[in-house]
C-alpha positions in Angstrom: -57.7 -148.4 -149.6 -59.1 -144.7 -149.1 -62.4 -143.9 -149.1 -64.6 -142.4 -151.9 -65.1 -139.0 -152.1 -68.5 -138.8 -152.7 -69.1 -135.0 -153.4 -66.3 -135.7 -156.0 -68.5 -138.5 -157.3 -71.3 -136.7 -157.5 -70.0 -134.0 -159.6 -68.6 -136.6 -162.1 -71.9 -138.1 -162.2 -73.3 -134.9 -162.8 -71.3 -134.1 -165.7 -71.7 -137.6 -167.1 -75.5 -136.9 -167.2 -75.4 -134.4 -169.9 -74.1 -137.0 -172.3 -77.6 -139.1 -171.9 -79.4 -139.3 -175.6 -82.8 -138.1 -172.9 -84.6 -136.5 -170.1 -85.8 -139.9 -170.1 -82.9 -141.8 -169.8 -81.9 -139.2 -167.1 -85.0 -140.0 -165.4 -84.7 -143.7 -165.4 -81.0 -143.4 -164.6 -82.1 -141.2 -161.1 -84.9 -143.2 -160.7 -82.5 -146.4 -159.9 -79.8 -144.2 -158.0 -79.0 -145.4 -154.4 -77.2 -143.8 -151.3 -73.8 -144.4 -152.9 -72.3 -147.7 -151.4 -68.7 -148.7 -151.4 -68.2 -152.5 -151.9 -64.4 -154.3 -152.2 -63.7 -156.2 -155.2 -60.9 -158.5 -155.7 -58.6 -158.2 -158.6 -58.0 -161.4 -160.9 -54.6 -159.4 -162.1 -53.2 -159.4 -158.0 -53.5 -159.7 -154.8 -55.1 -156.1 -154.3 -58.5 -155.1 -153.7 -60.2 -151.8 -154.9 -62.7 -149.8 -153.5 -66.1 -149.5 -155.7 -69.4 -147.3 -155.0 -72.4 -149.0 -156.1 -74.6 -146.0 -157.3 -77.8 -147.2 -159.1 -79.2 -150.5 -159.2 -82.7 -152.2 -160.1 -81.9 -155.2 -157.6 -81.1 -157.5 -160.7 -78.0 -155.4 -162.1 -76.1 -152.6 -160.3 -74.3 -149.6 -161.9 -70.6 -149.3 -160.1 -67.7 -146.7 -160.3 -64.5 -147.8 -159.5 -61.7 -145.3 -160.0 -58.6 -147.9 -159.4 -58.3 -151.1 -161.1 -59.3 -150.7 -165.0 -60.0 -146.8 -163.9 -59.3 -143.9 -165.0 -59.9 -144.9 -168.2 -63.1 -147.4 -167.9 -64.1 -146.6 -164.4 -68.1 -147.5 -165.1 -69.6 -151.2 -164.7 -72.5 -152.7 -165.5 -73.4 -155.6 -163.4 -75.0 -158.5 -161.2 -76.0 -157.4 -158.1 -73.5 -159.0 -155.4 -70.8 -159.5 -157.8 -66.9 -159.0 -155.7 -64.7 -159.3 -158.6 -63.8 -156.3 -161.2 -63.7 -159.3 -164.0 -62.4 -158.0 -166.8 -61.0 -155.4 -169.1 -64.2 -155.7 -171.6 -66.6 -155.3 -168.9 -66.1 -151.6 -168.3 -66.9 -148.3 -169.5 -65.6 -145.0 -170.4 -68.5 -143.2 -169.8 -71.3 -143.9 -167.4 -74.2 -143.6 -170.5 -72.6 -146.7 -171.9 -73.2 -148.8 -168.5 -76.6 -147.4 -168.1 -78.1 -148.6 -171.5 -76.3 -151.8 -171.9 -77.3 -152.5 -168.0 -81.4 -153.9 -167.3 -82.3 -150.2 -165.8 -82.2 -149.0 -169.3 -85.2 -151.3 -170.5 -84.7 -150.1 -174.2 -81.3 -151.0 -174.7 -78.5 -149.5 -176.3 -80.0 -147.5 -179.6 -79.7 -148.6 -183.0 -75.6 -147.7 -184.2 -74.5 -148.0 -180.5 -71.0 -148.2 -180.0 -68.5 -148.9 -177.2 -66.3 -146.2 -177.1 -63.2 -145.5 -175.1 -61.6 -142.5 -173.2 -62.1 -139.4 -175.2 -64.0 -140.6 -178.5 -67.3 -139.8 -177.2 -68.2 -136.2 -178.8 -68.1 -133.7 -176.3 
């Protein structure tokens, strides 16, 4: 299992800020952003394991990136802090937005019309 390259990570992160609907959905979102943190979660398809970084969390839910496993594609997760499995397919993101207002740091929610969208659909 390599290690995460955070600089790498941060620069994605960066990008995938410009897609929030607000400044204050940016702000909450940075607000909640930790020292990223790699965790191992198992796999329910395998054996293997996969390196995650935990990079936001409110100490109920926990925002992680994962870039093996149901990544490239949905590499964003939503979910209980302490949790050590990926779970499944429907439980990741494309996009990093989509975690963030569907996860308890966003205390508004998803907006009215929200949709789950999947690699590429968002508009750029």
């Amino acid at each position: 299992m390599a290690a995460v390259n955070v600089t790498e990570l941060q620069r994605v992160i960066d990008q995938e800020l410009k897609y929030f609907d607000s400044d204050e959905q940016r702000l909450a979102f940075q607000a909640k952003r930790i020292v990223p943190r790699e965790c191992n979660q198992t796999w329910q398809y395998g054996p293997e394991t996969h390196v995650c970084t935990i990079i936001a969390s409110d100490g109920l839910t926990e925002v992680v990136h994962c870039a093996t496993g149901f990544g490239p594609h949905f590499p964003w997760k939503a979910q209980k802090v302490g949790v050590a499995d990926l779970g499944t397919d429907g439980e990741w993101n494309a996009y990093l937005y989509e975690a963030f207002v569907t996860s308890s740091m966003w205390p508004e929610g998803p907006p009215p019309g929200f949709e789950l969208t999947g690699p590429g659909e968002r508009e750029e």
